[in-house]
C-alpha positions in Angstrom: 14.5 -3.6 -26.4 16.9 -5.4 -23.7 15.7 -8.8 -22.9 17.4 -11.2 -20.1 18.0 -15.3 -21.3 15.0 -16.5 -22.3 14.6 -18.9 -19.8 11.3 -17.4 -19.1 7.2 -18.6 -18.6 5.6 -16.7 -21.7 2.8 -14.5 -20.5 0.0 -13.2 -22.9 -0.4 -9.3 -22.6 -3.1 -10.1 -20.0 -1.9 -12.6 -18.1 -4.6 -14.7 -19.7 -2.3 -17.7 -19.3 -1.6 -16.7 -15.7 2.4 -17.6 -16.0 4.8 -16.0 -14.3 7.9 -12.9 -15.5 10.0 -15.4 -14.4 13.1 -17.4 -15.6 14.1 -19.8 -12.4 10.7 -19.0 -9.7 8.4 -21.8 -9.3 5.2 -22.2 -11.7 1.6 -21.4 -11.2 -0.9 -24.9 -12.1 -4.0 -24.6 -12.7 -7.0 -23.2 -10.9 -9.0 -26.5 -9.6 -12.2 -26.6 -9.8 -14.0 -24.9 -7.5 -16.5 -26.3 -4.9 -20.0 -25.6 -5.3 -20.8 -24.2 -2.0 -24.1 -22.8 -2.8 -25.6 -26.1 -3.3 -23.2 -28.8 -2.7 -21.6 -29.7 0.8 -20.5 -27.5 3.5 -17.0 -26.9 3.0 -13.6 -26.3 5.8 -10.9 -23.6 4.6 -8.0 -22.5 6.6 -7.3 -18.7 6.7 -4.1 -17.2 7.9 -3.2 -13.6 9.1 -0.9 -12.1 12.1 -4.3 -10.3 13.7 -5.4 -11.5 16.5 -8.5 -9.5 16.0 -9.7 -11.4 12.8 -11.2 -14.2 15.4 -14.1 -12.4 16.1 -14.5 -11.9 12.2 -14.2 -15.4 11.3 -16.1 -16.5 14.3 -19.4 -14.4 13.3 -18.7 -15.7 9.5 -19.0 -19.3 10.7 -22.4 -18.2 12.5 -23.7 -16.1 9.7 -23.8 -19.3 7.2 -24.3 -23.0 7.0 -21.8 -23.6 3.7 -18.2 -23.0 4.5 -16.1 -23.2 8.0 -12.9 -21.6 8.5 -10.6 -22.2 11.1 -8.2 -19.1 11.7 -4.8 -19.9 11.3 -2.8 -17.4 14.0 0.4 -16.4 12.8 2.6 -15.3 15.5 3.6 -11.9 13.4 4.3 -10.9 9.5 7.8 -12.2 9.7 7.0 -15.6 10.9 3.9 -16.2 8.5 5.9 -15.4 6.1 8.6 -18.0 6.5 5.6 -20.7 7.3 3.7 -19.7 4.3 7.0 -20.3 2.1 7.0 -24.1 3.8 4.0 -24.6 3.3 3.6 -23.9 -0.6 7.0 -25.9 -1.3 5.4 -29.1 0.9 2.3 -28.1 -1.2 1.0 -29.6 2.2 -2.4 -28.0 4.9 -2.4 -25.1 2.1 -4.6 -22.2 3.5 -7.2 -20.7 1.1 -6.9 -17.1 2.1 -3.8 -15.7 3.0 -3.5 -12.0 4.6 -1.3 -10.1 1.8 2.6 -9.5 2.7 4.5 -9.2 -0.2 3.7 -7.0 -3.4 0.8 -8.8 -5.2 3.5 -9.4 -8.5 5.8 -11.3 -5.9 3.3 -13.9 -4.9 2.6 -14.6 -8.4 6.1 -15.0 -9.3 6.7 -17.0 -6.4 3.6 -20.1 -8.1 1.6 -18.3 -4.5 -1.3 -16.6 -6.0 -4.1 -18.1 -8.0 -6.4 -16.6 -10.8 -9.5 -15.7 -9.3 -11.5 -13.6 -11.9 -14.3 -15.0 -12.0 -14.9 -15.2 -8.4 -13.8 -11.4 -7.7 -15.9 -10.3 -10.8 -19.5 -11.2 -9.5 -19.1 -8.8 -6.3 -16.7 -6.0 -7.9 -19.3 -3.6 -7.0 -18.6 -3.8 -3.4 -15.4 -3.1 -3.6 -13.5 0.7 -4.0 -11.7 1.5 -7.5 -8.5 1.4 -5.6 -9.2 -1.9 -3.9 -9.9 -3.1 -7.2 -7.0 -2.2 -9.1 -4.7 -2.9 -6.0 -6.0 -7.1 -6.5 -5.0 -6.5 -10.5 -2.3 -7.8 -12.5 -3.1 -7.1 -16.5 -6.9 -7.9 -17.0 -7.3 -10.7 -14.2 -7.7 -11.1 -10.5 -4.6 -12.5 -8.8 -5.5 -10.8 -5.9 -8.6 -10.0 -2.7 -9.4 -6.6 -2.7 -8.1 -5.9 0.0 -8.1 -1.9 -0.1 -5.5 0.7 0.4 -4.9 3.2 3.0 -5.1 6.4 1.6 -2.0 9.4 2.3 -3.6 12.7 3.7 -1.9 15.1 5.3 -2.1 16.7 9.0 -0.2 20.4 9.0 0.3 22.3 12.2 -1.8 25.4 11.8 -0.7 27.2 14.8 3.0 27.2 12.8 1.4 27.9 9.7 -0.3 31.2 11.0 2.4 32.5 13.0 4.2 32.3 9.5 1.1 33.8 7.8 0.5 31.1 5.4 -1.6 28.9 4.4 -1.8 25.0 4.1 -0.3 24.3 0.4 -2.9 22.6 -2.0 -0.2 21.8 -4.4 3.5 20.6 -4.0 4.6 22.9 -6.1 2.7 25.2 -3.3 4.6 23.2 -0.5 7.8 24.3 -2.0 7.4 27.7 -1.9 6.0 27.5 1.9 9.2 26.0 2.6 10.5 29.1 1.5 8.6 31.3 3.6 9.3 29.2 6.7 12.6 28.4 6.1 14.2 31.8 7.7 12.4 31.0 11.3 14.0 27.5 11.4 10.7 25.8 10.6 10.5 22.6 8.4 7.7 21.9 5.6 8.1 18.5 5.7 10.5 15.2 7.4 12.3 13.2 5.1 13.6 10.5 6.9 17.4 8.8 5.1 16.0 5.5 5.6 12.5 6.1 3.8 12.2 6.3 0.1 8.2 6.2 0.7 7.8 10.1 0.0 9.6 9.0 -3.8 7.0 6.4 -4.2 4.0 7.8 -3.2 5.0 10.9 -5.5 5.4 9.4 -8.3 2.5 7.1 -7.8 0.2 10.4 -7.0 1.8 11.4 -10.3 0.6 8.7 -12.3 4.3 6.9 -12.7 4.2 3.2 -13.2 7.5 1.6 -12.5 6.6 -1.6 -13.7 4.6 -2.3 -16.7 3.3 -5.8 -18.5 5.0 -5.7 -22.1 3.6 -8.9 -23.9 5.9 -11.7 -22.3 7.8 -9.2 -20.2 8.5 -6.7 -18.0 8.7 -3.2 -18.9 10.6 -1.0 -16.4 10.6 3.2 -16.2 12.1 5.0 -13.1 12.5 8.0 -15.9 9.3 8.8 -17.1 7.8 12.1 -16.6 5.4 11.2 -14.3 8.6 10.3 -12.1 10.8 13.1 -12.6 7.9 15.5 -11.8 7.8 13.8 -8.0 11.8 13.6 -8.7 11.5 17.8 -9.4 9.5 18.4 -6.3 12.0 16.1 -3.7 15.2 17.8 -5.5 13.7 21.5 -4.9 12.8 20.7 -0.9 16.3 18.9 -0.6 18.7 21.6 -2.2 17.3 23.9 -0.6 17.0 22.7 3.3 13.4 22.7 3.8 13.5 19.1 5.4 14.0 17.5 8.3 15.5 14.2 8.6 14.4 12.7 11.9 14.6 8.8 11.6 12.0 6.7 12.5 14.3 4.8 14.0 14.6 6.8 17.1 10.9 6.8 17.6 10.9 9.0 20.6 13.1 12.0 19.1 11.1 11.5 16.1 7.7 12.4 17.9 9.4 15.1 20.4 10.2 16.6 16.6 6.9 16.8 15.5 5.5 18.3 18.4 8.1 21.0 18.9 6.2 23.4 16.2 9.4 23.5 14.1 7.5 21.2 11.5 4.8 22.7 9.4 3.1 19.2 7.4 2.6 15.8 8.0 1.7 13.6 5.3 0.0 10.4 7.1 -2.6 7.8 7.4 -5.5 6.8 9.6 -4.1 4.1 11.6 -1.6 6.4 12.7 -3.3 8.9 14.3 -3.9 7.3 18.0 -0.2 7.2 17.7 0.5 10.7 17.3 -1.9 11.9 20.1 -0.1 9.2 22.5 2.7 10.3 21.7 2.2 14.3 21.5 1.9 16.9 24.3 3.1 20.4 23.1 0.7 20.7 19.9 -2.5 18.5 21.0 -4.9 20.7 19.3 -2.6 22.6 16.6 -3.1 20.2 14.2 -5.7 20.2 11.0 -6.1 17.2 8.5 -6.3 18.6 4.8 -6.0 16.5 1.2 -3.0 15.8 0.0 -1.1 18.3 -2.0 -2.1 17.5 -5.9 0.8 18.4 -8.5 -0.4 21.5 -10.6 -2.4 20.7 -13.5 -3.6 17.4 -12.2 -7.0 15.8 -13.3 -8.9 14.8 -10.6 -7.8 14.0 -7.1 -5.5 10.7 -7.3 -4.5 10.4 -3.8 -0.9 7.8 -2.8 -1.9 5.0 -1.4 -1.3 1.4 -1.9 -1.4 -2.6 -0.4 0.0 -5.9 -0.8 -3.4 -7.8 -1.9 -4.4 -10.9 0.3 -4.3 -14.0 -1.9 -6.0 -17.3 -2.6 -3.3 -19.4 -2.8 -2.6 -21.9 -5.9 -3.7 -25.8 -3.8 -6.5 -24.3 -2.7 -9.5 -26.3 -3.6 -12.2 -23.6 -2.4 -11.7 -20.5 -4.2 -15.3 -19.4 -3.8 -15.4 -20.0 -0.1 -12.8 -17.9 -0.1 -13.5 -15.1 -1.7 -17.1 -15.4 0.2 -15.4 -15.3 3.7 -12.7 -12.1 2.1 -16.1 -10.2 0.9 -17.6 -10.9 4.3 -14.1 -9.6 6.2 -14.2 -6.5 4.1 -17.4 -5.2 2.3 -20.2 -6.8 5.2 -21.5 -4.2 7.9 -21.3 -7.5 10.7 -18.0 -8.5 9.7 -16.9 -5.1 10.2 -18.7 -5.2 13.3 -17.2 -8.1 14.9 -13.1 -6.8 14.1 -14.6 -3.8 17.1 -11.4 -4.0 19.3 -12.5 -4.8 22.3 -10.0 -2.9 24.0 -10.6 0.5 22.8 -14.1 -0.4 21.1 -12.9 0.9 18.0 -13.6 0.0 14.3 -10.6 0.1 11.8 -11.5 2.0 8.5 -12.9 -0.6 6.4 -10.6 0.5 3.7 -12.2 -1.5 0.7 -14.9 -0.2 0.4 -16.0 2.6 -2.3 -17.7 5.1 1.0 -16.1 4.9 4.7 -18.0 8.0 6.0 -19.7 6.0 7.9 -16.6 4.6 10.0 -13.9 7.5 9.3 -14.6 9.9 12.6 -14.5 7.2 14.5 -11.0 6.4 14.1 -10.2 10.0 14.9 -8.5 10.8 18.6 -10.5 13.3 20.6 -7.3 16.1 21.6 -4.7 16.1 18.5 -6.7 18.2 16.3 -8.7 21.5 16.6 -11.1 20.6 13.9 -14.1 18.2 14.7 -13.8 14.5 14.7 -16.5 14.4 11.6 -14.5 17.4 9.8 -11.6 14.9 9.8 -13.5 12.0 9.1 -14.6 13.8 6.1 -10.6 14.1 4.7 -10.3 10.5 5.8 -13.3 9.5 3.8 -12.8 11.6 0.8 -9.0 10.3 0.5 -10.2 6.8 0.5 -12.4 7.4 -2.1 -9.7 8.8 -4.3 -6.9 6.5 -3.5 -4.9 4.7 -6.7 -4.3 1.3 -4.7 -1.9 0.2 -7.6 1.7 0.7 -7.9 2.8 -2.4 -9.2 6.9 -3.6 -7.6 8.0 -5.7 -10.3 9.0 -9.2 -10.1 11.9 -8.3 -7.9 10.8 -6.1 -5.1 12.7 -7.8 -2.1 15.8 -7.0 -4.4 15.5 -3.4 -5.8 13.9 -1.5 -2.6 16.7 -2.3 -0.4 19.4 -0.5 -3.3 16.1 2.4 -3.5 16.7 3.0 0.6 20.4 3.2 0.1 20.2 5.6 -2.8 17.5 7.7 -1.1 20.5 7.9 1.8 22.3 9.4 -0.2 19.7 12.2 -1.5 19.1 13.3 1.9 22.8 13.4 2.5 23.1 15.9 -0.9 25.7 13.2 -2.1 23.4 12.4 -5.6 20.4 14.1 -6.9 16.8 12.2 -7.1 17.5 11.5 -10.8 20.9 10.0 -10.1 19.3 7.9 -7.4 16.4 6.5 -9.7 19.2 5.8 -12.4 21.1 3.8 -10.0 18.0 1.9 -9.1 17.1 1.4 -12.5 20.0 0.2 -13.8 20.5 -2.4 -10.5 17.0 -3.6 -11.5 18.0 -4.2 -15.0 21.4 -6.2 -14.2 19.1 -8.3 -11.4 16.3 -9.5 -13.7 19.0 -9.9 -16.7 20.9 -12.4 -13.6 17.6 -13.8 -12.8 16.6 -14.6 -16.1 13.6 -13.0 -16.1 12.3 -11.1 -19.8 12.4 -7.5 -19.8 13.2 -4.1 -21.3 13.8 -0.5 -20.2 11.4 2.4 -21.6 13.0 4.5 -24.0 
């Protein structure tokens, strides 16, 4: 076992203590004591998010109840909160009480952000999806809202596929070999962009990898396990042999014009991208289908990718309860999803957090880009959702290691390393960062 200095908060195999993996970040104190907003005195709470649309929400809260008011904190966008949510927890000064999630849920709680909540999340856990759940998890306790995940299906262009004569792949060991069908007529199975390691992540997450791991007092890391190397085995096979694009997303336009042409056969994608595509298609409006997400062979169940930085009550403030009423409200309450309608295109996001979105799922769905029925899609919407992981935990040193996973993932698409040699890389840089950090950890055998 490799440990860094031991300048480290200790941290009991559940995070029963609620320290911190960390040897130099600033310390969690100690849940105060909540307000009794049942029976005691009405209560103000400051939330903050970027979206605008979370007005309306908070507004028909403050109506539906006597106990709590919130006033909405607009951020400006993610970037800015972010740097006025770091200056306010150092001033330890106007601390919100709910905070929309932007940075993995392990980060906030290294960073003395994120509170224990257990016992507040605990009495309403039935509301909440599996994946929502486990997405607000670190060991045994609630450091997180459930905020919900949006789950990966993917679209495939069945007017390519026929003219091909073959059919959607269920697995990815499937989607490999329909690469090799299409591959002679200059058709694609799938984009891998140089500058996104997502299709690595979400993988190995389908697979059941877990990077990052609670060992006792400290970190355990594995980029090598099977679980891993069976995505890794899948992204080598499409890479060596040519079967992906690599359209960047940053050239948004090109990107789309490639997707539309015809000369790319699946999509892997989410909900809240679908206006998008229709916007931003004119060639295959109507070619498309929505189907599950390839499973790996063999696999138990079906674990669909997905996964979400958990919003957080932050440590200061004195009203966890009224928090997590006004979060369960936001997420799990038919007229809080109501009142988030956008009044612009009278729409309803997917209320991801909860355990059934039938209900709101062919809604979402735009009227020209597929040639199934806005329900039949809804139905692959819902039914993804309902199978979505929602954890995939980043270690105490995300902001760090992604940015060396994006450059090694360059160089995979560029056939300059393989997968393996990539995740090696990134392993070993994670190792070297905590051990400089001072933060405990080992690497699995």
């Amino acid at each position: 076992m490799r440990f860094g200095n031991r300048r480290v908060l200790a941290l009991t195999a559940g995070l029963a203590a609620a320290a911190l993996l960390t040897g130099c970040g600033a310390g969690t104190t100690a849940s105060p004591t909540p307000a009794e907003t049942d029976s005691g005195e009405p209560v103000t709470i400051d939330f903050w998010s970027w979206d605008p649309l979370m007005q309306p929400v908070v507004d028909a809260f403050n109506e539906s109840q006597d106990r709590i008011t919130v006033n909405y904190v607009l951020q400006p966008t993610n970037v800015a909160m972010q740097t006025n949510f770091r200056n306010v927890m150092e001033s330890g000064k106007d601390v919100p009480c709910l905070a929309r999630g932007f940075a993995p849920l392990s980060t906030s709680l290294v960073n003395g952000w994120a509170q224990d909540i257990t016992q507040y999340v605990e009495p309403v856990e039935t509301k909440f999806s599996d994946g929502a759940l486990a997405a607000a998890k670190l060991g045994d306790k609630y450091y997180g809202v459930p905020t919900g995940a949006d789950a990966k299906f993917m679209m495939v262009n069945e007017k390519t596929l026929d003219a091909a004569g073959v059919e959607a792949p269920k697995t990815w060991e499937e989607l490999v070999e329909t690469g090799k069908e299409l591959a002679p007529s200059g058709v694609k199975v799938i984009n891998l962009a140089g500058e996104d390691p997502s299709t690595l992540i979400n993988l190995a997450q389908q697979a059941g990898a877990q990077w990052f791991t609670i060992d006792g007092d400290s970190w355990k890391v594995n980029l090598h396990g099977k679980e891993t190397l069976k995505a890794a085995d899948i992204i080598q096979e499409i890479v060596d042999n040519d079967l992906n694009s690599t359209q960047t997303y940053q050239d948004r336009p090109a990107l789309y014009a490639y997707f539309d042409s015809g000369n790319l056969a699946t999509l892997p994608t989410q909900w809240w991208s679908l206006t998008g595509l229709q916007t931003n298609f004119t060639q295959s409006l109507g070619d498309w289908e929505a189907v599950p997400s390839p499973q790996f062979e063999g696999a138990k169940g079906e674990p669909t990718a997905g996964s979400a930085n958990a919003w957080i009550v932050p440590v200061g403030c004195e009203h966890p309860d009224a928090a997590m009423n006004l979060a369960t409200f936001i997420m799990t309450d038919p007229e809080g999803i109501e009142a988030s309608r956008n009044p612009d295109t009278n729409a309803v996001g997917v209320p991801v957090s909860l355990k059934d979105v039938a209900e709101y799922s062919a809604a979402v769905v735009p009227d020209q880009l597929f040639g199934q029925s806005a329900e039949e899609v809804g139905e692959v919407i819902a039914e993804a959702q309902a199978n979505v992981i929602g954890s995939f935990e980043g270690g105490p040193n995300y902001d760090a290691w992604f940015p060396q996973l994006q450059d090694q993932w360059g160089k995979v698409i560029a056939k300059q390393i393989t997968v393996e040699q990539a995740l090696e890389n990134v392993e070993e840089y994670i190792a070297s960062d905590l051990e400089s950090k001072g933060i405990s950890y080992s690497v699995a055998k």
